[in-house]
Residue frames as a rotation matrix with the C-alpha (Angstrom) as fourth column:
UNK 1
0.575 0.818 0.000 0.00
0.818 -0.575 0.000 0.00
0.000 0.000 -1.000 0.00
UNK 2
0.970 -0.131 -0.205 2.72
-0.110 -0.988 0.112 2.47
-0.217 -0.086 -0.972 0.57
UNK 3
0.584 -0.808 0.077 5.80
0.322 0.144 -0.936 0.93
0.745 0.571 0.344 -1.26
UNK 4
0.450 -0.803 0.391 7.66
-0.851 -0.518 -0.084 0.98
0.270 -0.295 -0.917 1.91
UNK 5
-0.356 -0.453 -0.817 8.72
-0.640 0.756 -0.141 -2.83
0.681 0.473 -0.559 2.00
UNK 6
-0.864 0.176 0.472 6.07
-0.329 0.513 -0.793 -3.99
-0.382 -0.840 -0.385 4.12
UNK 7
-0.781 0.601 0.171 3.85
0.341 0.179 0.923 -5.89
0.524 0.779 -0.345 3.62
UNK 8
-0.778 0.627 -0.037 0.12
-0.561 -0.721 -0.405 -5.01
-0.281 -0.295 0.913 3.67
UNK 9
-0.783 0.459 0.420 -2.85
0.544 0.833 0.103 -6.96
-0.302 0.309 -0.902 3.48
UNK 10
-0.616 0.769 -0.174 -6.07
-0.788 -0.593 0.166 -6.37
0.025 0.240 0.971 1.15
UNK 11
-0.714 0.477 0.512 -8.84
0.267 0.862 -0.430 -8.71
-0.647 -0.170 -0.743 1.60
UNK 12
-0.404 0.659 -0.634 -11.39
-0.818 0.050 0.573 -8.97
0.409 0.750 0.519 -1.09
UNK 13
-0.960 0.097 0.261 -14.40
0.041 0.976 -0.214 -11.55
-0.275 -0.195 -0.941 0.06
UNK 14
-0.478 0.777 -0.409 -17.88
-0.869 -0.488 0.087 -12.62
-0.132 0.397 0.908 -0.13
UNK 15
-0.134 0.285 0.949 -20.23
-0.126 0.945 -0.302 -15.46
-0.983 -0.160 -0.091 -0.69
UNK 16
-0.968 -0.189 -0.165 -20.56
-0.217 0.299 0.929 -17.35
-0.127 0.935 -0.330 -3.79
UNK 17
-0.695 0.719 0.030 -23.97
0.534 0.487 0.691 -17.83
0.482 0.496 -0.722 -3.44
UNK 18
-0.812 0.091 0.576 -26.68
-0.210 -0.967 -0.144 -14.71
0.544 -0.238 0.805 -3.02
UNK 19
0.241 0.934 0.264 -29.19
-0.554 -0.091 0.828 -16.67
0.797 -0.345 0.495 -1.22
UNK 20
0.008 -0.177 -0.984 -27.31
0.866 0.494 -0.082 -17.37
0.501 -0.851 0.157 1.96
UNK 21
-0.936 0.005 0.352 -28.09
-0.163 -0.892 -0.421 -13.83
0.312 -0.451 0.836 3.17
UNK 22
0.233 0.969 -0.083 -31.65
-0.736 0.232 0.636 -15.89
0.635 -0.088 0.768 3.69
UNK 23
-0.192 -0.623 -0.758 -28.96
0.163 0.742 -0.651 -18.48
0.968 -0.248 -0.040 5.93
UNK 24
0.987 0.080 -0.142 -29.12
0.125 0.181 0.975 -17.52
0.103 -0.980 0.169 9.93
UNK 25
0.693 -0.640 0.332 -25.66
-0.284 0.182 0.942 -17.20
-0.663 -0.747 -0.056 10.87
UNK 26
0.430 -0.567 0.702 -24.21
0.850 0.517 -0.102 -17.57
-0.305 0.641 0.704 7.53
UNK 27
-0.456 -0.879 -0.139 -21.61
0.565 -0.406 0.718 -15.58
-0.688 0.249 0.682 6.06
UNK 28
0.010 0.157 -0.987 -22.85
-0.604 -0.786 -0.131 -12.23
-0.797 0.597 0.087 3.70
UNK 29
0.548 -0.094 0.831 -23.23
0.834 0.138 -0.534 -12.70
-0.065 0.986 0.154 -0.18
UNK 30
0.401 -0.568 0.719 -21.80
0.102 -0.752 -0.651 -9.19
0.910 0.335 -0.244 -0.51
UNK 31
0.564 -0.396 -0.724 -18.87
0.670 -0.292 0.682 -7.55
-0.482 -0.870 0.101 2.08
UNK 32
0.978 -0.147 -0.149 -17.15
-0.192 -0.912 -0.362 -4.85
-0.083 0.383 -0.920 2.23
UNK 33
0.249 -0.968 0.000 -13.13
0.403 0.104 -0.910 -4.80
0.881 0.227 0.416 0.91
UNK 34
0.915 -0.214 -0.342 -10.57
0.267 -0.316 0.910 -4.48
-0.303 -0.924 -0.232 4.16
UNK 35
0.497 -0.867 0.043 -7.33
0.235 0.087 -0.968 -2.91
0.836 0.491 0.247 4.00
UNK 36
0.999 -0.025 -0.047 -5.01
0.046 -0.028 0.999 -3.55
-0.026 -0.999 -0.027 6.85
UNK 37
0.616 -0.685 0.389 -1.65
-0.516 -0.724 -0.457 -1.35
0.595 0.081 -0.800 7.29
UNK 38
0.406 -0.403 -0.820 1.47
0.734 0.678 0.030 -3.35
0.544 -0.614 0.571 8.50
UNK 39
0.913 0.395 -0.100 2.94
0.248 -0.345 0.905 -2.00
0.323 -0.851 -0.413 11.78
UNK 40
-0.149 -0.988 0.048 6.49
-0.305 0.000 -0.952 -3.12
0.941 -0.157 -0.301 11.44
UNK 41
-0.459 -0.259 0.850 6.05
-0.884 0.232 -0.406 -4.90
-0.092 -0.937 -0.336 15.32
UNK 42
-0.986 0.144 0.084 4.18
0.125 0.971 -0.203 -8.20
-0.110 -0.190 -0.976 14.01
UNK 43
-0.528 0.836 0.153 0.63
0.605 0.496 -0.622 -6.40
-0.596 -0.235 -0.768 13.76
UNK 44
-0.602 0.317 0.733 -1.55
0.399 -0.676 0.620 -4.47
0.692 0.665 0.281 11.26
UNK 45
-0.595 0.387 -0.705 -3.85
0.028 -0.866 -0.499 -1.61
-0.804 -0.316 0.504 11.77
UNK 46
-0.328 0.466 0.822 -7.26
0.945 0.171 0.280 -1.42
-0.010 0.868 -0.496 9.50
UNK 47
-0.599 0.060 -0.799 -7.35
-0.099 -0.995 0.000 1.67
-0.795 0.079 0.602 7.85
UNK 48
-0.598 0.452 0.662 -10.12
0.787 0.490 0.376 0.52
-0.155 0.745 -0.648 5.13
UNK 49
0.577 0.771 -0.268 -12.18
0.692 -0.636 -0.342 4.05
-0.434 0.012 -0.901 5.77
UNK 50
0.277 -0.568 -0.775 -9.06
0.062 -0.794 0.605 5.94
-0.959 -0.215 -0.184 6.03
UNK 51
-0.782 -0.602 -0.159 -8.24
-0.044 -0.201 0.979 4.94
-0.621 0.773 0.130 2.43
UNK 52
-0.428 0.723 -0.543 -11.61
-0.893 -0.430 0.132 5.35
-0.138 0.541 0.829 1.12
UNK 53
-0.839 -0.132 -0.528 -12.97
-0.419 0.776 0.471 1.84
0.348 0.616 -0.706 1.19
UNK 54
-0.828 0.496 -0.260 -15.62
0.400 0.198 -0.895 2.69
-0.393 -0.845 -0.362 3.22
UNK 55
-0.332 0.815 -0.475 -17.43
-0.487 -0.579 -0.653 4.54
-0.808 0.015 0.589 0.70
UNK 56
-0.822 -0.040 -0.568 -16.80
-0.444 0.668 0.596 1.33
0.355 0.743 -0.568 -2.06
UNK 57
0.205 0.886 0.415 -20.35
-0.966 0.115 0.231 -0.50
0.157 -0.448 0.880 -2.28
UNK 58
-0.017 0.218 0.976 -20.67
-0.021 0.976 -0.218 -4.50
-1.000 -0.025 -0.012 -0.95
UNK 59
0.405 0.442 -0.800 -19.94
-0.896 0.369 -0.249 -7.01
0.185 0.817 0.545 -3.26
UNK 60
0.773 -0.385 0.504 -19.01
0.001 0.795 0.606 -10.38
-0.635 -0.468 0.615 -3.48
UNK 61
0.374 -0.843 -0.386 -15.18
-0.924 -0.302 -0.236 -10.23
0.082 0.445 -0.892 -4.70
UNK 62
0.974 0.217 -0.056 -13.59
-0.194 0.940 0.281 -13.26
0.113 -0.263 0.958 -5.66
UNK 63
0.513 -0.833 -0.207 -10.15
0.780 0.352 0.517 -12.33
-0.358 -0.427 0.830 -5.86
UNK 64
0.943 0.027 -0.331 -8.04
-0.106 -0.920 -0.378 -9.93
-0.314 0.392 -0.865 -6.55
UNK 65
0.468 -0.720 0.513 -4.32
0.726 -0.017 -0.687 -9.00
0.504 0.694 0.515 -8.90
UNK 66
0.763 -0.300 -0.573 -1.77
-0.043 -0.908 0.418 -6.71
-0.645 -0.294 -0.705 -7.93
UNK 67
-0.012 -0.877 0.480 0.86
0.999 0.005 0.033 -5.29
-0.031 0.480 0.876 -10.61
UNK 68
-0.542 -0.069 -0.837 1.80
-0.111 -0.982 0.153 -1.84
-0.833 0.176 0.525 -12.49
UNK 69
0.056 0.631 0.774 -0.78
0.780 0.456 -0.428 -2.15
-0.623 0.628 -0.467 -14.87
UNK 70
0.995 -0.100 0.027 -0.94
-0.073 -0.865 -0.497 1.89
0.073 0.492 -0.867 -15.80
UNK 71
0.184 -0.975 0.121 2.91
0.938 0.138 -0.318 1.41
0.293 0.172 0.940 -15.95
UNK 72
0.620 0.094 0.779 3.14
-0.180 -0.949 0.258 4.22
0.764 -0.300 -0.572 -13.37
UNK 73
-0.512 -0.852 -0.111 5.43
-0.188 0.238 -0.953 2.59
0.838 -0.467 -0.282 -10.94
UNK 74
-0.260 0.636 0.726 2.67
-0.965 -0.152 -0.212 1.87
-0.024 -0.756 0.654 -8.54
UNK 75
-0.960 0.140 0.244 0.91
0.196 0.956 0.220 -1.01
-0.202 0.259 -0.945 -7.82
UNK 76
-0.404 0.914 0.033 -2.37
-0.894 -0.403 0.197 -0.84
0.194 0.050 0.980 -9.00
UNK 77
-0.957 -0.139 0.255 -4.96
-0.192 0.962 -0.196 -3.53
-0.218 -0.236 -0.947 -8.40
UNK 78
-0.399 0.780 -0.482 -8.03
-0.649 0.132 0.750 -5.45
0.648 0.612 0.454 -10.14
UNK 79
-0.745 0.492 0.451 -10.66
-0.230 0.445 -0.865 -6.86
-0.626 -0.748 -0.218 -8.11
UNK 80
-0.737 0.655 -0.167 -13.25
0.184 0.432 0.883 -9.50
0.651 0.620 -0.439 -9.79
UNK 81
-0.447 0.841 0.304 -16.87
-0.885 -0.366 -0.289 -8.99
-0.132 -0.398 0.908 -8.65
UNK 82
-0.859 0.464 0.219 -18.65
0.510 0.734 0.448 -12.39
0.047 0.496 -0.867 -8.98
UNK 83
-0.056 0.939 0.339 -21.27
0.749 0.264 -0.608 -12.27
-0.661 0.220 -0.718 -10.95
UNK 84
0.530 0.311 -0.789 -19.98
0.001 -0.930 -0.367 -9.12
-0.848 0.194 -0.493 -12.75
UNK 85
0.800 -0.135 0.584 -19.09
0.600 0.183 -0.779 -9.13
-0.002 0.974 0.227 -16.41
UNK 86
0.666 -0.540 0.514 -16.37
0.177 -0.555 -0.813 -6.44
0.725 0.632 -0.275 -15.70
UNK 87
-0.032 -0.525 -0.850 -13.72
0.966 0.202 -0.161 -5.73
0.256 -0.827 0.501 -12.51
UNK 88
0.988 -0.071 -0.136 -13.49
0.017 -0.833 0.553 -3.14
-0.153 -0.548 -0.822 -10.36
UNK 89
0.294 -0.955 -0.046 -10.27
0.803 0.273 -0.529 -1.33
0.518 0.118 0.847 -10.79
């Protein structure tokens, strides 16, 4: 997340199947995307609002890419939507 040689975790999830939100106690069809800032001592910090992912809508994400796609020296990343004919980038 900030190209300083730590890592960082993004989570991308969701159910595969939209009619377990009709389940009791079962895991979402749609969730929201986490993003969780290493510490450098062994623990992260979620800062998913702080980097705007709080205003990204539920879905159900099945996985996600990281390269320099826009060949900008960054990483950028692609996130599939199941069920969606196109990614979120």
């Amino acid at each position: 997340m900030e190209n300083d040689g730590w890592l960082d975790l993004l989570v991308v999830n969701g159910h595969v199947y939209p009619q377990m939100d009709k389940v009791k106690g079962s895991a979402a069809y749609a969730e929201p995307m986490l993003l969780h800032r290493n510490l450098h001592n062994g623990t992260f910090e979620e800062v998913s609002k702080a980097a705007g992912l709080g205003n990204m809508p539920l879905k159900s994400r099945g996985c996600a890419a990281f390269g320099d796609i826009a060949t900008t020296g960054n990483v950028d990343v692609v996130v599939l939507n199941i069920g969606s004919r196109h990614p979120f980038c």
